[in-house]
C-alpha positions as CSV (number, residue, x, y, z in Angstrom):
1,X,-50.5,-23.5,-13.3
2,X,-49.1,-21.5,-16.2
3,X,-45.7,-23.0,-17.9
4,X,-42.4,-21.1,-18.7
5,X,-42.3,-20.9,-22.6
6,X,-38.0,-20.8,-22.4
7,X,-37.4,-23.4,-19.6
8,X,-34.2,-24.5,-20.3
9,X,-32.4,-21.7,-21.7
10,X,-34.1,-18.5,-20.1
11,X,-35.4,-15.5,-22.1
12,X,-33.7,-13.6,-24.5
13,X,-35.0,-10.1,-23.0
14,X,-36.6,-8.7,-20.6
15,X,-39.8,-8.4,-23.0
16,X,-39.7,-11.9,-23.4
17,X,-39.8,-12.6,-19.8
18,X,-42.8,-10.3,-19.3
19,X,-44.7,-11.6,-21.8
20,X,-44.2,-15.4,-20.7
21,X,-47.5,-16.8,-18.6
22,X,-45.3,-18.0,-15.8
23,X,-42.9,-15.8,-15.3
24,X,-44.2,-12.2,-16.2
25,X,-47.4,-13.0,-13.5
26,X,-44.1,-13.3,-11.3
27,X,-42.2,-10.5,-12.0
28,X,-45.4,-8.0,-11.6
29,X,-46.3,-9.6,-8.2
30,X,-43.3,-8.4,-6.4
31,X,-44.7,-4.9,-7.0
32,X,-42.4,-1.7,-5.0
33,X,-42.7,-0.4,-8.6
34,X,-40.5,-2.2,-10.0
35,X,-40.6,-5.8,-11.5
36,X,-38.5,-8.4,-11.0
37,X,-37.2,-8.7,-14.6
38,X,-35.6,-5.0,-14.5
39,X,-32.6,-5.5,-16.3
40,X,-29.5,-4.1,-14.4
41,X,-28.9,-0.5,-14.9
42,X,-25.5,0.8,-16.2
43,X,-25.3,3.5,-13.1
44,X,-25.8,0.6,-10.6
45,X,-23.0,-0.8,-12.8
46,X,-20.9,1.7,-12.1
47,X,-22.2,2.4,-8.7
48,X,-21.0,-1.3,-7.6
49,X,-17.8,-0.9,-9.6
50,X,-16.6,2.1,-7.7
51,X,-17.8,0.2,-4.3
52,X,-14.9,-2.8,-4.9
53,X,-12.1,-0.5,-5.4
54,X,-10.5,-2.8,-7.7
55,X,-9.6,-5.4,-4.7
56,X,-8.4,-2.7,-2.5
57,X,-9.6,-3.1,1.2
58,X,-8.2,-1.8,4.2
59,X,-4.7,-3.4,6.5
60,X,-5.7,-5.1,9.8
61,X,-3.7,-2.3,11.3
62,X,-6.1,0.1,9.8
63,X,-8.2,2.3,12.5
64,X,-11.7,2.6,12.2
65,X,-12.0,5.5,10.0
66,X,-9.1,5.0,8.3
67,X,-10.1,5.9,4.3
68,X,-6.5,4.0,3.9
69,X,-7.0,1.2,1.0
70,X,-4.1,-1.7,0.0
71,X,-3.9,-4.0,-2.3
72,X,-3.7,-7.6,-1.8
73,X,0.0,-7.7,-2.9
74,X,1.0,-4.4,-0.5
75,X,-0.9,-6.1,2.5
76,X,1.5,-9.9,1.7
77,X,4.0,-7.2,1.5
78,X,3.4,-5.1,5.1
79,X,1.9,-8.0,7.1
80,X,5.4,-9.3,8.1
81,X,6.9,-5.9,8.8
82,X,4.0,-4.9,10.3
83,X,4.4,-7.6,12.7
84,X,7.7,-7.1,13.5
85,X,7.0,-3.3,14.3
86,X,4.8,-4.5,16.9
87,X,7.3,-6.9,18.9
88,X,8.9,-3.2,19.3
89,X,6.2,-1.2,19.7
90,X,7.3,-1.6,23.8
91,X,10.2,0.4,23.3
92,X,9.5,3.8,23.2
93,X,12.8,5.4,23.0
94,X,13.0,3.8,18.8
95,X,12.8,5.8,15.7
96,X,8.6,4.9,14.0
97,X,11.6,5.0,10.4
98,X,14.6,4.9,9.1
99,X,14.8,6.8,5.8
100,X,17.4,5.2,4.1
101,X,18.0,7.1,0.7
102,X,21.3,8.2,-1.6
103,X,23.2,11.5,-0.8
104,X,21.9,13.2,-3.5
105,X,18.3,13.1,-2.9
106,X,18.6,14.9,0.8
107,X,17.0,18.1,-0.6
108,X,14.8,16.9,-2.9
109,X,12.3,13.2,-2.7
110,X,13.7,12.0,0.5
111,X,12.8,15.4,2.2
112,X,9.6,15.1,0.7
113,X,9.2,12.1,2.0
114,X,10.3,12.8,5.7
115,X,8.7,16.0,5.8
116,X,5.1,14.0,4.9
117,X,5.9,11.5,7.4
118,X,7.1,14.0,9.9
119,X,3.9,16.2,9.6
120,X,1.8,13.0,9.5
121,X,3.4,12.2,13.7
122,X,5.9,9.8,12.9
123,X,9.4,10.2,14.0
124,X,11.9,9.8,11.2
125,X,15.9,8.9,11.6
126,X,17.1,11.2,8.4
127,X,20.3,11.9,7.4
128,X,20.0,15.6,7.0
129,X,19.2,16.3,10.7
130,X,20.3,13.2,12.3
131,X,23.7,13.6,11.3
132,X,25.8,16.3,13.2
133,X,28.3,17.9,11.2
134,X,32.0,16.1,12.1
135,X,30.7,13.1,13.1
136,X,31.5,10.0,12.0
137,X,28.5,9.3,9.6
138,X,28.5,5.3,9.4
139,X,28.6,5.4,13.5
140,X,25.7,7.5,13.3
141,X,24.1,5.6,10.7
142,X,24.6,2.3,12.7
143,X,23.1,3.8,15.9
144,X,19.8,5.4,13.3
145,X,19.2,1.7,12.4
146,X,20.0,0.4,15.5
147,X,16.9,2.7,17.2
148,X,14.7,2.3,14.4
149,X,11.9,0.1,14.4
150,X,11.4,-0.2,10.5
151,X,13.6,0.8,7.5
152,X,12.6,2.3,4.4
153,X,14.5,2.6,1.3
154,X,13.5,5.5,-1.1
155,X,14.8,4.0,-4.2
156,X,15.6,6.5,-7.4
157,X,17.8,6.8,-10.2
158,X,20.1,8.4,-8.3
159,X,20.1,6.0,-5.6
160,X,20.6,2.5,-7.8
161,X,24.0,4.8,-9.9
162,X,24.5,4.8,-5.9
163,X,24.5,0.9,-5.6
164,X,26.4,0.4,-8.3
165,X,29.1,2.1,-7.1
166,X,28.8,0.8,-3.8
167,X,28.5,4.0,-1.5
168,X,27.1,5.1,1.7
169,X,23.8,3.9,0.5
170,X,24.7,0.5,0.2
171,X,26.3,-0.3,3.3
172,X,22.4,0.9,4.9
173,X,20.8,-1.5,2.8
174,X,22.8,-4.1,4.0
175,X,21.9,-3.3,7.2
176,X,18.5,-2.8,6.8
177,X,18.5,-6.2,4.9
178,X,20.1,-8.1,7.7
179,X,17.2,-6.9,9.8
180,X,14.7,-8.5,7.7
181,X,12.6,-4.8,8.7
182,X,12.6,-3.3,5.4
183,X,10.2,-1.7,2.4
184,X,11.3,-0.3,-0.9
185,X,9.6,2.8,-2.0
186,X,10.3,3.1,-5.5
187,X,9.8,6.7,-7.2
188,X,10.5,7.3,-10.6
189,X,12.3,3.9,-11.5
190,X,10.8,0.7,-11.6
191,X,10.9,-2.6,-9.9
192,X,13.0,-4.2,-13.1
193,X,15.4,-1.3,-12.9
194,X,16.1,-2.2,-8.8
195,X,16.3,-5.9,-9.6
196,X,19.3,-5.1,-12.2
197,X,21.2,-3.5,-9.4
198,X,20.1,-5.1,-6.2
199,X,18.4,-8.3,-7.0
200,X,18.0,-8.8,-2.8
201,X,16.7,-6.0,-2.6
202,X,14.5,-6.2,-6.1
203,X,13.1,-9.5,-4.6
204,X,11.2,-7.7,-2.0
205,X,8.0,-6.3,-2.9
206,X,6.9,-2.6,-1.5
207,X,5.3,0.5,-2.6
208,X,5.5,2.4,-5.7
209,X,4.7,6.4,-6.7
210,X,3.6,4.6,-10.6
211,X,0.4,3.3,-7.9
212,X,0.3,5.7,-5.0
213,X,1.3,9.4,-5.0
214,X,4.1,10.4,-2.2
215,X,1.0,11.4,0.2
216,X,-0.5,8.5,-0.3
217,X,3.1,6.4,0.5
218,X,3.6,8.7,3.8
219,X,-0.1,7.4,4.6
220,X,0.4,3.8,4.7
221,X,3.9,4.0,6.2
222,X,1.9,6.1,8.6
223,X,-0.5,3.6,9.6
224,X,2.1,0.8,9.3
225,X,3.5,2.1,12.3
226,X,1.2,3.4,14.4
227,X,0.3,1.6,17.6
228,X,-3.2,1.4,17.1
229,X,-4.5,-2.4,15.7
230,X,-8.4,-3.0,14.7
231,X,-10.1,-5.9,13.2
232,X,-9.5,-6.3,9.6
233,X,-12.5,-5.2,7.4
């Protein structure tokens, strides 16, 4: 029986390999037109790459033919609130959101946001509509996060100068908080900014436009509260 010439340490090339008594008999016998010793190709590199989408995968709240992809950290993140949404999925006269957002974003990201949401099926508490004009807003707010199922906090610059100065904003997120139902979306700020002014808050992980564009957000909220469930992939 023919001996390996590089027994220990393998062969240095694919050449080698072919040339060896033992092991080039072997790589021409598995024959398909191919040999064993093919070195790996760089477009099945990048074929294979492309195929783990860097860890992503989809939520066990996914439906089938969802094309909906999270990362490890957003599916730690959603898994308790996701949860949580189901214990009230049984009543149907709740809110799928509360957008909880400063004043001065009402005509601009936060309508952005509820008008994805809204277009995607899912019913949306929102200041701008919600909110008759002479009524007491806190009341109103209390009731929007009273028949809500999950909170959402669209967090800008113009929301944490809101923080700071303590306005309407912050009285919701300390609502929201006490709830425990509750998932930052941070758009043009970062998470270092929100932990300055709301370290509670900042503690929380979420979603972010730097990863996901505000389609992509409105899609996972979408899914997050949607009473379908499937197996995990």
């Amino acid at each position: 029986m023919a001996r390996c010439t590089a027994p220990i340490n393998g062969h240095r090339s694919a050449s080698a390999r072919a040339n060896c008594p033992a092991c080039g008999s072997r790589s021409r016998s598995y024959g398909y037109g191919y040999s064993y010793s093919q070195p790996y190709s760089s477009s099945s590199y990048r074929s294979s790459s492309s195929n783990n989408n860097n860890g992503k995968r989809k939520a066990s709240w996914s439906s089938s033919g969802s094309t909906v992809l999270y990362t490890p950290a957003e599916i730690r993140t959603l898994t308790p609130v996701r949860k949580n949404v189901e214990e009230r999925l049984e009543k149907p006269d709740l809110r799928d959101i509360f957008l909880c957002h400063a004043w001065d974003d009402r005509k601009g990201a936060a309508k952005e946001l509820h008008d994805l949401l809204e277009f995607k099926g899912v019913s949306v508490w929102f200041s701008e509509k919600d909110v008759a004009l002479g009524s007491p807003l806190m009341r109103e707010i209390d009731k929007g996060l009273i028949k809500s199922r999950v909170g959402i906090v669209l967090v800008t610059p113009l929301f944490l100068k809101r923080i700071e100065g303590a306005g309407i904003a912050d009285k919701e997120l300390s609502a929201l908080l006490a709830r425990d139902l509750i998932v930052p979306i941070v758009h043009n700020t970062t998470y270092e900014n929100l932990r300055d002014a709301s370290p509670l808050l900042g503690s929380r992980s979420g979603l972010s436009t730097i990863e996901d564009s505000m389609e992509e957000i409105a899609s996972k909220l979408t899914e997050l509260v949607t009473p379908e469930t499937v197996e995990s992939y």
